[in-house]
N, C-alpha and C positions, 0 to 999 in steps of 0.2 A: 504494500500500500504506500504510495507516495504520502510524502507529509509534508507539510507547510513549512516556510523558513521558520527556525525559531525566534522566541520573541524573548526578550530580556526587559529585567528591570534591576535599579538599585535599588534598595529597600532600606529606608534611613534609621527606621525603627520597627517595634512591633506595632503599631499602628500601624504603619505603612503595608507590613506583611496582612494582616487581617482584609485593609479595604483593597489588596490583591487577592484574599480568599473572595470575598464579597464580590469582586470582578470575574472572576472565575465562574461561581454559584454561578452567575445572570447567565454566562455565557454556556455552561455546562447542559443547565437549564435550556436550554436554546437549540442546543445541540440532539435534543432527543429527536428519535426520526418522526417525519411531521406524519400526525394522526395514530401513532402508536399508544400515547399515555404512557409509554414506557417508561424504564431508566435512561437516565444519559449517561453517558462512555464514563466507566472508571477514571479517576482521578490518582495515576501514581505518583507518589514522594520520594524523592531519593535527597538523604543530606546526610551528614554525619549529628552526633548529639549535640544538640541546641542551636540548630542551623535555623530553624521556626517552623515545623512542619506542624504541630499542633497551633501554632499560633496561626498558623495562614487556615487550620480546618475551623479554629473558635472564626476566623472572617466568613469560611462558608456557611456555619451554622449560623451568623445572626442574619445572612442574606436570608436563609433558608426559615427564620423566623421561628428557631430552637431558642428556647430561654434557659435551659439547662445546663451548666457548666460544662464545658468541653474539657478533657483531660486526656491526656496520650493511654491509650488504653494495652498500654504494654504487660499489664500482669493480665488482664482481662481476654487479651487478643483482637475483641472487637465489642463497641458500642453501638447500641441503635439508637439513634432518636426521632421524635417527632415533632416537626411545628405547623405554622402556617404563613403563608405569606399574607400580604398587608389587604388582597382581595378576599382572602377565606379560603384560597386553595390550601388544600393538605400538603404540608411537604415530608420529607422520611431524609436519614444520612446513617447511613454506615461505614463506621468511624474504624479502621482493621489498623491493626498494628504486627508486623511480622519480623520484628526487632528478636525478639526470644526465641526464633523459630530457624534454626540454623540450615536443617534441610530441606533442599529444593521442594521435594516430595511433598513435606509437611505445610511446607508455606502454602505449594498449591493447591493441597487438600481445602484447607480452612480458606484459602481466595476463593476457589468453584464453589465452597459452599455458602459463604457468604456473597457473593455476585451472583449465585441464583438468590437467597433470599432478598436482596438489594432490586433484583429485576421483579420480582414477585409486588416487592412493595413500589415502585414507583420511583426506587431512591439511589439518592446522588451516594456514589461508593468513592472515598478516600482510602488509601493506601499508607501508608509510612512504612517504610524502609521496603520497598516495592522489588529492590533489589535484590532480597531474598528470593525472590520466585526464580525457576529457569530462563523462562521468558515472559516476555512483556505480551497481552492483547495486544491484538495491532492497530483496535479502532481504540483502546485507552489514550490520553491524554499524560504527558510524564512533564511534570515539574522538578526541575533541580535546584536545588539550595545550599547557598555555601555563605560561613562567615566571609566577611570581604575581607577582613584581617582577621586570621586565625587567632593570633594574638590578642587580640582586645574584640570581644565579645558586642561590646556598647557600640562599635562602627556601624555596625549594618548587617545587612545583608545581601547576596546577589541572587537573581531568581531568573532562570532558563526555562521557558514554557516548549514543548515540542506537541505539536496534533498533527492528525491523520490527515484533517482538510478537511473540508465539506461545513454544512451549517453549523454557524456558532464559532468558527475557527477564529483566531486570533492572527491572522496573516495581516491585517489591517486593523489597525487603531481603533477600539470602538469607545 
């Protein structure tokens, strides 16, 4: 599947990373095939620890109109929640984390199972540490994240978006 050029950003703070998860949500959102009601494409994370990968999924949860505290759900493996957006649509997020999950095998196991439950519900599928799995979906969505200085945590952050193409893409500034 061809993909789109990638698209970058600096990310000055955790603000910044959140109203990029919140940018993302709109366009994830957007991205579902038109007249399905289905899921739209998994959202993988790949960073190292405290690059902002929960902090950019707390921006898709408030797009997403969850009031629940978002937390890395690394002992859990994965969190569901539910909100709604600001019309009264229902929204759903399953929140995986595969940080503890060292084999390919097992990563994949609990991805298939939670991206079927994710397509069942309607809902946007986040990933962290996506890198775990053998391979990537080819229609998922893969975000990279890296401190900008390793060394000092408080710079920022940098944010690589890579998609498949097609509606909702990010090839063009929206």
């Amino acid at each position: 599947m061809n993909r789109t050029p990638p698209q970058h950003w600096q990310l000055a703070d955790a603000a910044a990373t959140r109203a990029l998860g919140r940018e993302l949500a709109a366009r994830l959102l957007a991205a579902r095939t038109p007249g399905t009601g289905g899921a739209p494409p998994a959202l993988m994370l790949q960073g190292d620890l405290g690059a902002g990968k929960t902090c950019l999924v707390q921006g898709i949860a408030a797009a997403l109109g969850i009031s629940e505290p978002i937390t890395s759900p690394t002992f859990a493996l994965a969190q569901h929640y539910g909100g709604a957006l600001a019309d009264g649509t229902a929204t759903a997020l399953v929140h995986l984390d595969l940080y503890r999950l060292e084999q390919p095998a097992a990563a994949e196991e609990l991805f298939a199972q939670e991206e079927e439950e994710a397509a069942e519900l309607g809902a946007l599928l986040a990933v962290e540490w996506s890198g775990r799995l053998g391979a990537l979906p080819p229609e998922a969505w893969l975000l990279e994240l890296e401190l900008a200085d390793p060394t000092d945590p408080e710079v920022g952050r940098n944010a690589t978006l890579h998609t498949p193409g097609g509606p909702g893409d990010l090839s063009e500034p929206g």
